[in-house]
PAZAPA-4460 file (N, C-alpha, C; in steps of 0.05 Angstrom, whole numbers, plus 32768, in hexadecimal, padded with zeros to 4 digits):
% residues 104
    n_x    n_y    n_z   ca_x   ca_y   ca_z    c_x    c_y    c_z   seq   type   mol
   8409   862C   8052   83F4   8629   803D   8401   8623   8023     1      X     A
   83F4   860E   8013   8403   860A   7FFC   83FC   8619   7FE1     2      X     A
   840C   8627   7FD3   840D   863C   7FBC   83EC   863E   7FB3     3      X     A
   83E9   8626   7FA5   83CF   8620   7F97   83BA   8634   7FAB     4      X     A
   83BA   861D   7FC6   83A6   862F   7FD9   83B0   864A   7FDF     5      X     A
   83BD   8657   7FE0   83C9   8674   7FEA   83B6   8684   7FC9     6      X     A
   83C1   8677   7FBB   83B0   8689   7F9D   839B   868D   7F9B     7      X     A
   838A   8673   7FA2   836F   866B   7F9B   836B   8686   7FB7     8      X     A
   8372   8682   7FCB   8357   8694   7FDE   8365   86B3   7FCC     9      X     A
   837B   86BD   7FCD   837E   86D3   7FBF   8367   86DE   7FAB    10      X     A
   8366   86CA   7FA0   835E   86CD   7F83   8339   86CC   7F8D    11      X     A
   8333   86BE   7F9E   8318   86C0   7FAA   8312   86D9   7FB9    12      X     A
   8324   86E5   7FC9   8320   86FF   7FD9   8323   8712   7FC9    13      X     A
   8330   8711   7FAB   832D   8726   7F99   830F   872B   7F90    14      X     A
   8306   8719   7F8F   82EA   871C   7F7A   82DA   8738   7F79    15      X     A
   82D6   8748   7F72   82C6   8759   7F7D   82AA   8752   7F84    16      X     A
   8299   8762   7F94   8277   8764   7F8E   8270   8766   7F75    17      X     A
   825F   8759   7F6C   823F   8756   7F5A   8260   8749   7F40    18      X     A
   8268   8735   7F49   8279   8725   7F37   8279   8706   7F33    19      X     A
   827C   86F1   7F2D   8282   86DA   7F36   82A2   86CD   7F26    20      X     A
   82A3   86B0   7F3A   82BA   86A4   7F26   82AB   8683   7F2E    21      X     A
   82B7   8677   7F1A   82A6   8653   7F1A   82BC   864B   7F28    22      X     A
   82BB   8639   7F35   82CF   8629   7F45   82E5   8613   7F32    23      X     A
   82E0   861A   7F19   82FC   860D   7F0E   8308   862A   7EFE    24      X     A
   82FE   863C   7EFE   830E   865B   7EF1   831F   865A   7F07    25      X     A
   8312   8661   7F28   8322   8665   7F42   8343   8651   7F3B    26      X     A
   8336   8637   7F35   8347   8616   7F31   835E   8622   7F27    27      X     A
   8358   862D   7F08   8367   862F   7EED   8377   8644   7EF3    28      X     A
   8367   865C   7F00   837A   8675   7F0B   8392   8678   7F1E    29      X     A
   8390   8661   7F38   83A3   865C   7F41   83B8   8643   7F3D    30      X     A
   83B5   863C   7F27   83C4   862C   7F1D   83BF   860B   7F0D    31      X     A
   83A7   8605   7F15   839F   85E3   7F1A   838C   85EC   7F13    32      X     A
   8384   85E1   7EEE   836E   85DE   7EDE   835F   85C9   7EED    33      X     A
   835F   85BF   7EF8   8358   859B   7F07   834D   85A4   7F17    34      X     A
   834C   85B7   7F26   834E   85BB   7F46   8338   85D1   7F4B    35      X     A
   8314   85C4   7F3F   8302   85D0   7F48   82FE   85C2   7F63    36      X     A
   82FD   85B3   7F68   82F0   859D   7F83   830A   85B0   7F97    37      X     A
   8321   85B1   7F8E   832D   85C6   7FAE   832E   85D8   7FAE    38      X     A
   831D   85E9   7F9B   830B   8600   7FA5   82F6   85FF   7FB7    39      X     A
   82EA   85EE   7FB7   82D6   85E5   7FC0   82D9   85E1   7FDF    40      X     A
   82F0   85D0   7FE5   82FE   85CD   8004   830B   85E7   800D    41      X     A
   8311   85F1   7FFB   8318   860C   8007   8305   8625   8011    42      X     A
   82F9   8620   7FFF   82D7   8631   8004   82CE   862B   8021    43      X     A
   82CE   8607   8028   82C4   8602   803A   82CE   85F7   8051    44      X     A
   82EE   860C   804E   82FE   85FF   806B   830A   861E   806A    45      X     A
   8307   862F   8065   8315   8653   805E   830D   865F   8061    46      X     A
   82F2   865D   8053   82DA   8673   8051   82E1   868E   8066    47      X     A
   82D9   8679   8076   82D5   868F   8098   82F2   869B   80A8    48      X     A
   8308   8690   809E   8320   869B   80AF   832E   86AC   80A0    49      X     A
   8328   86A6   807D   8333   86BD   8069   831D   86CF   8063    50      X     A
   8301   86D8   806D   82F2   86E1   805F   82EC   86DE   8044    51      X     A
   82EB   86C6   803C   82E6   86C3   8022   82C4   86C9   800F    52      X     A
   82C8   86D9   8004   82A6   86D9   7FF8   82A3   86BB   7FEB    53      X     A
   8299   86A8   7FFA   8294   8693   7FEB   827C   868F   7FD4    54      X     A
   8267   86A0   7FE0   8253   86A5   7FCA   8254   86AA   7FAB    55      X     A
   826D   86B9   7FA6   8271   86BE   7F8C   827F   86A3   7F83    56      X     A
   8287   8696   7F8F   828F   8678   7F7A   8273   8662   7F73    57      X     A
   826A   8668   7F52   8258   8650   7F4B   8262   863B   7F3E    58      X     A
   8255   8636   7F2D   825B   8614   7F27   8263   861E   7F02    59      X     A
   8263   8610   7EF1   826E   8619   7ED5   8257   8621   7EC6    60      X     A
   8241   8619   7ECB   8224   861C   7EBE   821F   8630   7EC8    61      X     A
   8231   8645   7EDE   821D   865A   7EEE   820C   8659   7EFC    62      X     A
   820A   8643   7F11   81F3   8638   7F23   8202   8636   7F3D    63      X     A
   81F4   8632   7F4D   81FE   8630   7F69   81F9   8613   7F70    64      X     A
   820D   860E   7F82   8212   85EF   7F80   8211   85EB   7F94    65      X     A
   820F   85FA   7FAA   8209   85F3   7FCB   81ED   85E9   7FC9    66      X     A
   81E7   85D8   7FD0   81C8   85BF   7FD6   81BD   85DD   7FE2    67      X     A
   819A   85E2   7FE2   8191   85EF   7FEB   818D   85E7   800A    68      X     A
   818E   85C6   800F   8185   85C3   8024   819B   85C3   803C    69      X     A
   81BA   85D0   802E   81D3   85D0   8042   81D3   85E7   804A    70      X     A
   81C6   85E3   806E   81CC   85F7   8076   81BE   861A   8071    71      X     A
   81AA   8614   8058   819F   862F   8046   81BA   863D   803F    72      X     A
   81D1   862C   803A   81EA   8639   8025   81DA   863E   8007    73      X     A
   81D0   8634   7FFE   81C4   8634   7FEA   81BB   864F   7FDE    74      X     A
   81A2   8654   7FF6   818E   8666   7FF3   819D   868A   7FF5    75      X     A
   81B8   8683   8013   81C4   8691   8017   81D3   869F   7FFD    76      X     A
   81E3   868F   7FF0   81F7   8696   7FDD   81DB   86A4   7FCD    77      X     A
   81CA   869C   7FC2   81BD   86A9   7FA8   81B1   86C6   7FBB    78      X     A
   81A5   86C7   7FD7   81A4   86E3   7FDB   81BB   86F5   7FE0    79      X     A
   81D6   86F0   7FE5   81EC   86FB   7FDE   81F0   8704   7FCA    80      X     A
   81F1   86FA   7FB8   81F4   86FE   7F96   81EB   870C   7F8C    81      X     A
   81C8   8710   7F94   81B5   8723   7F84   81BE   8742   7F9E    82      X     A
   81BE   8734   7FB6   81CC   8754   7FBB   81D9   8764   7FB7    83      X     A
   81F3   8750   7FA6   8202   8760   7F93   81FE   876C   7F7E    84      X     A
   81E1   8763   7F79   81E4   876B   7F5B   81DF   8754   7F43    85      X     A
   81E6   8738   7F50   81F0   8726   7F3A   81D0   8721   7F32    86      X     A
   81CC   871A   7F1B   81AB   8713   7F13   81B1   86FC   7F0E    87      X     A
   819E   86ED   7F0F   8192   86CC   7F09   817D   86C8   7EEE    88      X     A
   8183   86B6   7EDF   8175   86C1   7EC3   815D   86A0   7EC6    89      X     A
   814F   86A7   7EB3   8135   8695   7EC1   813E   8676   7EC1    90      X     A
   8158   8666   7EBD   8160   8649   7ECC   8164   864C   7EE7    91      X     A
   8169   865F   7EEC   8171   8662   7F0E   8196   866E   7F0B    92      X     A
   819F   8669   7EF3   81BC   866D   7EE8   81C7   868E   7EF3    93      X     A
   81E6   868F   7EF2   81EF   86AE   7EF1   81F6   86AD   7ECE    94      X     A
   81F5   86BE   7EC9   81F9   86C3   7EA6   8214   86CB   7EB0    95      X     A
   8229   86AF   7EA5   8247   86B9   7EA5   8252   86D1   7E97    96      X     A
   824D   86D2   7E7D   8254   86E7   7E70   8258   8700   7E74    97      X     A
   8235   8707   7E87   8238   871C   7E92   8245   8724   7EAA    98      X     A
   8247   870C   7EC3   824F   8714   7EE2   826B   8704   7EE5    99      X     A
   8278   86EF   7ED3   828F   86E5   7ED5   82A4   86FA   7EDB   100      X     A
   82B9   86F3   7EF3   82D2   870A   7EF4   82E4   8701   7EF4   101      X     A
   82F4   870B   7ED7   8312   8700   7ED0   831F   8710   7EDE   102      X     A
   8333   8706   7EF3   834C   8712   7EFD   835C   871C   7EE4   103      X     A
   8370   8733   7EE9   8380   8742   7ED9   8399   8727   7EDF   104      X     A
***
């Protein structure tokens, strides 16, 4: 596995519950400001063999970026989220401010 990817899932299996991170923080955290889109492949080639909470990765606006109609990933990730805890403010958005999780 190459460094970048070895970090990025680290850094994804850290997340705690009722937290999120945007898929270019994940990028920037393991090294590669550039490198939201291979978050994204990693989310969706990892997920399941690292246990990765993929749910907590949104988009930079705080929205969920899975199509509602893939699969009900969509629908899935936002009832994950609120089971955590995470609230949706009336755009459909996560309020970064409040649920964003900076790694130490």
């Amino acid at each position: 596995m190459e460094k970048f990817t070895e970090q990025a899932v680290a850094i994804i299996q850290a997340i705690p519950p009722g937290r999120v991170m945007t898929y270019g923080q994940v990028a920037a955290e393991a090294g590669n400001p550039r490198g939201a889109r291979q978050i994204s492949r990693i989310l969706h080639s990892m997920s399941a063999k690292y246990e990765l909470p993929w749910h907590r990765i949104i988009n930079a606006q705080g929205g969920i970026s899975t199509p509602e109609n893939a699969e009900g990933k969509g629908e899935t990730q936002r009832e994950r989220l609120l089971a955590e805890g995470v609230q949706f403010n009336a755009n459909g958005r996560v309020p970064l401010d409040t649920y964003r999780w900076h790694p130490d």
